[in-house]
Structure formats: structure tokens, C-alpha cells
OpenMM code with the backbone's topology and positions (N, CA, C; nanometers):
from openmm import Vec3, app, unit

residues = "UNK UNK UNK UNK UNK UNK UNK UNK UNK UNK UNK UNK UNK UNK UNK UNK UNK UNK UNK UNK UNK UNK UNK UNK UNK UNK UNK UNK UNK UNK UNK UNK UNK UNK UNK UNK UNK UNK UNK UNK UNK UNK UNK UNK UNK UNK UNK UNK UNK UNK UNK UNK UNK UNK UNK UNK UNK UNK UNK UNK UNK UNK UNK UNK UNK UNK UNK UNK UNK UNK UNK UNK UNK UNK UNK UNK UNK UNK UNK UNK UNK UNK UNK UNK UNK UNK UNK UNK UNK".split()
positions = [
    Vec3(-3.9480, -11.9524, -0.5677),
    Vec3(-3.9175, -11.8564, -0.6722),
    Vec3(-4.0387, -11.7691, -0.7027),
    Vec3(-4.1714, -11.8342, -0.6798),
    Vec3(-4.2786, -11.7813, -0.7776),
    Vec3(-4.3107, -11.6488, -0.6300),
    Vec3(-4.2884, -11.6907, -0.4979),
    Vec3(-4.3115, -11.5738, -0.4140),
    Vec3(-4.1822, -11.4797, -0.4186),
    Vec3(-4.0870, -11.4688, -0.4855),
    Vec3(-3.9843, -11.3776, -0.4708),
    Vec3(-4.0051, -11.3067, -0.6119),
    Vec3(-4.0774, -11.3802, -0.7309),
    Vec3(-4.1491, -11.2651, -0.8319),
    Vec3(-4.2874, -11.2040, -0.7399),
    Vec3(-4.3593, -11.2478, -0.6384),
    Vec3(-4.4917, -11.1492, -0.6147),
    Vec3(-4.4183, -11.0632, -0.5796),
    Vec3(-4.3322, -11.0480, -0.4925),
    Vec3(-4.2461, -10.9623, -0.4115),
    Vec3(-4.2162, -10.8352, -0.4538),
    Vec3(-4.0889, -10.9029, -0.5879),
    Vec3(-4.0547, -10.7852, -0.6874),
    Vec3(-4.1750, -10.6739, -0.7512),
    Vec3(-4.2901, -10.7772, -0.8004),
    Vec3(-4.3825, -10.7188, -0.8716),
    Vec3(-4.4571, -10.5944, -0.7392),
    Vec3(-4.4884, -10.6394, -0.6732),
    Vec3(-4.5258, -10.5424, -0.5294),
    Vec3(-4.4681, -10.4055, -0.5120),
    Vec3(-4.2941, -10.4896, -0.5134),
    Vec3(-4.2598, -10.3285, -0.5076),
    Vec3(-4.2337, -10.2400, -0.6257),
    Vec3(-4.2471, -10.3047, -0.7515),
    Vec3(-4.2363, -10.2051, -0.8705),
    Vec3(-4.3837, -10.1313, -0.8914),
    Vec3(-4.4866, -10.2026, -0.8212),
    Vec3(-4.5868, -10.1215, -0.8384),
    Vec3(-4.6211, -10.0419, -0.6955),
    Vec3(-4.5733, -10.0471, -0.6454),
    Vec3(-4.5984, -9.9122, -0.5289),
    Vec3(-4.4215, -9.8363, -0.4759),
    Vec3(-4.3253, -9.8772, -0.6049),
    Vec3(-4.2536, -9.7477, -0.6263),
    Vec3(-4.2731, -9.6374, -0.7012),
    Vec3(-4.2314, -9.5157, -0.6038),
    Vec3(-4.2858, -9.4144, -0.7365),
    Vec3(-4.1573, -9.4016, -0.8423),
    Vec3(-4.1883, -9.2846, -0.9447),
    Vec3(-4.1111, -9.2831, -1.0372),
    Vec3(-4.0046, -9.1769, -0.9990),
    Vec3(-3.8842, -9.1455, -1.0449),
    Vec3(-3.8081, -9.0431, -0.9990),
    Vec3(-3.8702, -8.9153, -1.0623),
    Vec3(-3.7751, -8.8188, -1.0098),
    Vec3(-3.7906, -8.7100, -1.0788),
    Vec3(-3.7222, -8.6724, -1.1332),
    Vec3(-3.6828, -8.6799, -1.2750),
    Vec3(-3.6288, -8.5423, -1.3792),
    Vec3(-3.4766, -8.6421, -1.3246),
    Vec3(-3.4835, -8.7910, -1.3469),
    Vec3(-3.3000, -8.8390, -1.3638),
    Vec3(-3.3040, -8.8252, -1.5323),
    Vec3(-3.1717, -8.7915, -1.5666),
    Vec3(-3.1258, -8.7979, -1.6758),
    Vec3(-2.9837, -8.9290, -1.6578),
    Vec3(-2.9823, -9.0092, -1.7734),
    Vec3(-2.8530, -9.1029, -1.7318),
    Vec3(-2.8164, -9.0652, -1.8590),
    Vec3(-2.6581, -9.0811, -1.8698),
    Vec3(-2.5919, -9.0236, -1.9839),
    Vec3(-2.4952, -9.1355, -2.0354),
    Vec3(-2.5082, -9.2404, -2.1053),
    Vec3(-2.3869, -9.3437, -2.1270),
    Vec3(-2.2712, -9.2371, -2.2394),
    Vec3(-2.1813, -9.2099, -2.1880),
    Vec3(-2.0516, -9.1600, -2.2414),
    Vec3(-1.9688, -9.2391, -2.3235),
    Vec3(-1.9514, -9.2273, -2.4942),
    Vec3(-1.8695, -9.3373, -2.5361),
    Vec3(-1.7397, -9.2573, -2.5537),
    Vec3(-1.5948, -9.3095, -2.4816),
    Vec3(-1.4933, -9.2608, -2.5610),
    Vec3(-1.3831, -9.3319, -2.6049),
    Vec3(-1.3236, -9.3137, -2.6612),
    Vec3(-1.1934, -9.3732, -2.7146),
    Vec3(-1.0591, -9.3797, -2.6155),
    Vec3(-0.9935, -9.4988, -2.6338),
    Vec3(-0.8951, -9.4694, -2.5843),
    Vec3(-0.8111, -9.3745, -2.5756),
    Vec3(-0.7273, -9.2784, -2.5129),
    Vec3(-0.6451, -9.1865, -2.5444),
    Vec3(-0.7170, -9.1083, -2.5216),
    Vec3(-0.8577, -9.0310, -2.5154),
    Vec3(-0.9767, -8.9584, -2.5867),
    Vec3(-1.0855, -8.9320, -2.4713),
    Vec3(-1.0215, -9.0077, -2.3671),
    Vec3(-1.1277, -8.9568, -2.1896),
    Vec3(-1.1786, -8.8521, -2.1325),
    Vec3(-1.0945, -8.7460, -2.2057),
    Vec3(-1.1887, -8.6252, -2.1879),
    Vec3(-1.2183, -8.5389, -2.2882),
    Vec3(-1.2438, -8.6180, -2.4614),
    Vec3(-1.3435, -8.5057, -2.4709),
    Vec3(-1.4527, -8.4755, -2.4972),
    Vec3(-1.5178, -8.3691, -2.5920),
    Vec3(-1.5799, -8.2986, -2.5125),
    Vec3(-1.7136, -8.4292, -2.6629),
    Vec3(-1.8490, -8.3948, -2.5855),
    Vec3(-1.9559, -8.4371, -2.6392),
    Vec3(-1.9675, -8.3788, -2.8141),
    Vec3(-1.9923, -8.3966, -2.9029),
    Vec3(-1.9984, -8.4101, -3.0291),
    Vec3(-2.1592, -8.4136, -3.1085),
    Vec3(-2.1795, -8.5095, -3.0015),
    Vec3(-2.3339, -8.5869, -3.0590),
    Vec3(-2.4390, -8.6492, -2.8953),
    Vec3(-2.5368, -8.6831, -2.9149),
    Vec3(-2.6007, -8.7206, -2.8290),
    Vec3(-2.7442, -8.8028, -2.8849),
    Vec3(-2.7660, -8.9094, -2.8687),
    Vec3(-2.8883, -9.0061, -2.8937),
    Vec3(-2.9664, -9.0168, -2.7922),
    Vec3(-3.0841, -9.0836, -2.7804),
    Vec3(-3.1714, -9.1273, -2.6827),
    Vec3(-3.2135, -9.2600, -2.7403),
    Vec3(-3.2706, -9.3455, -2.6829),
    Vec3(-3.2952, -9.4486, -2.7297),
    Vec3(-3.3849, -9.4909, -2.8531),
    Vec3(-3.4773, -9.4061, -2.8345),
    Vec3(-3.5934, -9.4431, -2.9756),
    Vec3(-3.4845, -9.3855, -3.1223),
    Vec3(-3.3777, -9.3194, -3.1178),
    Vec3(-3.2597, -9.2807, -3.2307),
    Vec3(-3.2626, -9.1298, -3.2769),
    Vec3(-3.3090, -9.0891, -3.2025),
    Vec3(-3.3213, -8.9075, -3.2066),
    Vec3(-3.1607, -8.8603, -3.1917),
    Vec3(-3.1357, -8.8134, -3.2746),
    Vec3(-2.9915, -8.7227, -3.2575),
    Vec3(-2.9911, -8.6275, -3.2613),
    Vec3(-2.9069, -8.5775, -3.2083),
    Vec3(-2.8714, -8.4309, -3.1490),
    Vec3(-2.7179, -8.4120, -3.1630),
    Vec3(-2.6788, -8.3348, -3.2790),
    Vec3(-2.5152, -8.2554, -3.2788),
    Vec3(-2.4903, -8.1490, -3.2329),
    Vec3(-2.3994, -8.1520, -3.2089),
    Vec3(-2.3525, -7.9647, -3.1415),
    Vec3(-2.3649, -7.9170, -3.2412),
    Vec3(-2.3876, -7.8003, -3.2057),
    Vec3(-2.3907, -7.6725, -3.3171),
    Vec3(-2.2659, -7.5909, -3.2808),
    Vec3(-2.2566, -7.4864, -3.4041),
    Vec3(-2.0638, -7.4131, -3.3979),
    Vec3(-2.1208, -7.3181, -3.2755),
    Vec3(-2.0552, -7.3171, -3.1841),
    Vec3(-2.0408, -7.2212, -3.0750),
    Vec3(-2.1182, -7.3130, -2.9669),
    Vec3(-2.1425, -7.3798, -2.9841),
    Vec3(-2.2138, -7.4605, -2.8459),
    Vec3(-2.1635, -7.4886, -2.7348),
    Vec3(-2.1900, -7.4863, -2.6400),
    Vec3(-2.0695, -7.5408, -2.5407),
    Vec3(-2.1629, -7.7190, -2.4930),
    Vec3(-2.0383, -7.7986, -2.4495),
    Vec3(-2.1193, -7.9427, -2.4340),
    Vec3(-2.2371, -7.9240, -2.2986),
    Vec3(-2.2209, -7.8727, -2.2253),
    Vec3(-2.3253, -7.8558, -2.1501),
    Vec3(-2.4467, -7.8050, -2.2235),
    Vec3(-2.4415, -7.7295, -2.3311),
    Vec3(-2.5891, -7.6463, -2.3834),
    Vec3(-2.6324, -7.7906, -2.4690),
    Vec3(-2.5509, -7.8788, -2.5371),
    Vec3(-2.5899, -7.9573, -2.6155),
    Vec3(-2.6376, -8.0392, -2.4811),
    Vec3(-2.5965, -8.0952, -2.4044),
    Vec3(-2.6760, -8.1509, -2.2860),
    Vec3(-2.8069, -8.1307, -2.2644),
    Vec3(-2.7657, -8.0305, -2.2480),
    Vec3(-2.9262, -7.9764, -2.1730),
    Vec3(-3.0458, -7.9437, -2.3168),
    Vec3(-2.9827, -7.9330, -2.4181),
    Vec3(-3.0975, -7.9225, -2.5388),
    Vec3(-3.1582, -8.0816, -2.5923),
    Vec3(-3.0545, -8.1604, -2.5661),
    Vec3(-3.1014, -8.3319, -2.5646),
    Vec3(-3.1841, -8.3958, -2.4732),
    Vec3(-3.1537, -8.3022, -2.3327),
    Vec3(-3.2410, -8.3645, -2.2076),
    Vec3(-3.4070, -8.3121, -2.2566),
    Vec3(-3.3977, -8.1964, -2.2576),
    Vec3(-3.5629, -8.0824, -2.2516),
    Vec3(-3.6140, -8.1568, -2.3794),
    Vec3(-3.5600, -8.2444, -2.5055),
    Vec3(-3.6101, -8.2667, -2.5923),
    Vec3(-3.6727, -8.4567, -2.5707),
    Vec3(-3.5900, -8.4718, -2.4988),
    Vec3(-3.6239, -8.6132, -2.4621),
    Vec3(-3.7663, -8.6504, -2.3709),
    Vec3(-3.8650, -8.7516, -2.3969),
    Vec3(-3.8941, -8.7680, -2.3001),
    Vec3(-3.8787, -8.8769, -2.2110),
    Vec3(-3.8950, -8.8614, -2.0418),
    Vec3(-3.8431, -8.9684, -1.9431),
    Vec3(-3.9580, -9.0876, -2.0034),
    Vec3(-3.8945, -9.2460, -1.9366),
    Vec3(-3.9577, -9.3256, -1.9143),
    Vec3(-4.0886, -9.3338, -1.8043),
    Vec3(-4.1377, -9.4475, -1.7925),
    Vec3(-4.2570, -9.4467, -1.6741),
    Vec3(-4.2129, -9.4289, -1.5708),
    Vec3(-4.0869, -9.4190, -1.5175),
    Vec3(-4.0219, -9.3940, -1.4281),
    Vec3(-3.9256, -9.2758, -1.3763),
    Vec3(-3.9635, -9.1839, -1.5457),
    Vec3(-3.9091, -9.0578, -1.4952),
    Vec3(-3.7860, -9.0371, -1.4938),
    Vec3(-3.7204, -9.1375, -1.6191),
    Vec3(-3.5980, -9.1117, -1.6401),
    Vec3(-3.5570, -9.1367, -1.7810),
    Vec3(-3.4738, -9.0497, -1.8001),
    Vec3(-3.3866, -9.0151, -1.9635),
    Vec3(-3.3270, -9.1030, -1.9836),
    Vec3(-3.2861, -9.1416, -2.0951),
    Vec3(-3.1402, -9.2140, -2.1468),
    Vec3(-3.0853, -9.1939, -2.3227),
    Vec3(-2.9557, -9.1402, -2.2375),
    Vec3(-2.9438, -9.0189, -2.3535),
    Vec3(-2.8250, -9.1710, -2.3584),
    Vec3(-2.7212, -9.1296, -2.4792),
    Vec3(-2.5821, -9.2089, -2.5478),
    Vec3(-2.4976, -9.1014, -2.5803),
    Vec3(-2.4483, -9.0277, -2.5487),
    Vec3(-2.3436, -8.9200, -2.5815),
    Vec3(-2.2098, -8.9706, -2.6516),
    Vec3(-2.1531, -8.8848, -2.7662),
    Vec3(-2.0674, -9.0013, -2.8497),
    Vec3(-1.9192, -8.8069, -2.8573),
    Vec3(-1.7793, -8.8707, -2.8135),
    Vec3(-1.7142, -8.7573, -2.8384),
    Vec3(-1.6322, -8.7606, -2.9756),
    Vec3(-1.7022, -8.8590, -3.0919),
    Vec3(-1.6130, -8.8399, -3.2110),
    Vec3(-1.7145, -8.7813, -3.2906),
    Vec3(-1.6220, -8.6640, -3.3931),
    Vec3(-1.6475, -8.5910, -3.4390),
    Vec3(-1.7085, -8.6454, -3.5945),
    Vec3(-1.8364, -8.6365, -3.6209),
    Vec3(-1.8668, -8.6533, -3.7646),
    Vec3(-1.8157, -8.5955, -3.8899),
    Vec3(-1.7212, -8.6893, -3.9699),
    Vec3(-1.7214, -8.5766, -4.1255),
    Vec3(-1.8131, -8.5299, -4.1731),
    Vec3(-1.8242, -8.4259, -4.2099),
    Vec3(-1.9411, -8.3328, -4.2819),
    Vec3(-1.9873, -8.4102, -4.4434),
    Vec3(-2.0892, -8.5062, -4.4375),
    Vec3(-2.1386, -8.5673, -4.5018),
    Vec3(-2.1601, -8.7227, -4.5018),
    Vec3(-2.0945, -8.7685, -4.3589),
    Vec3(-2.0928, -8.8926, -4.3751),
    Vec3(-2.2041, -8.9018, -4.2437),
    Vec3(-2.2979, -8.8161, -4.1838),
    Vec3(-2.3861, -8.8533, -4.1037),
    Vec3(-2.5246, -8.8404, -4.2155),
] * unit.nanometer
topology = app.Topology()
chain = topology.addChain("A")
for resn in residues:
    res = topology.addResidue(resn, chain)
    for name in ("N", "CA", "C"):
        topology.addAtom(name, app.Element.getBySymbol(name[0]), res)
């Protein structure tokens, strides 16, 4: 066991990191599979709502450029498609 951890450890340190992945976990509701993004988190709890006229791709891409990657050069955003009442966020 203890040579199949040197192993692992070997290759996490002479992999490089990616470039510029973004991963997006999508939550939706039953019934509710396609729509559209609402909100968007990253892990440390940064949120990001659409704004009126947004399209979900611009809210995408304004969550990614604001995020930064891990040591490995990658995002992890939580994208949520239910809509907040206006006062209960």
C-alpha cells in the first residue's frame, strides 16, 4: 500500500496544472432540466445573480473571470436555476 501512495504522490507532483477548466455543477429540479441559470456560487460562497437583461451565458462567463482556479487551474462554480424572491436572498 505504502508504495502505491509514493506512486500517486510522484505523479501529482510532476503533473502539470490545466489550463483555464471551468467545472460547473448544475442544480435542477425535477420537471425543470432546462432552465436557464439564475444564480452561480464558487466554493469559498461568492455569489453571483443574473442581472435583468443578462443572458445565462454572460452570467457564466462574469462568474468564471471573477473566480479564481485552484493549484491546478481549475474553477468550481455551483450554478442553481431557481429563481430568488426579491428579499429572501
Amino acid at each position: 500500500m505504502q508504495s502505491l501512495e509514493k506512486r500517486i504522490a510522484a505523479l501529482e507532483i510532476s503533473s502539470k496544472p490545466t489550463d483555464n477548466m471551468t467545472i460547473i455543477r448544475r442544480l435542477v429540479r425535477p420537471g425543470h432540466v432546462h432552465a436557464e441559470v439564475q444564480r452561480i456560487s464558487d466554493d469559498e460562497g461568492l455569489l453571483w445573480e443574473r442581472m435583468p437583461g443578462e443572458t445565462e451565458q454572460a452570467l457564466i462567463d462574469r462568474a468564471t473571470l471573477a473566480t479564481k482556479p485552484n493549484a491546478w487551474g481549475v474553477r468550481s462554480l455551483t450554478a442553481d436555476t431557481d429563481e430568488v424572491p426579491h428579499g429572501e436572498h
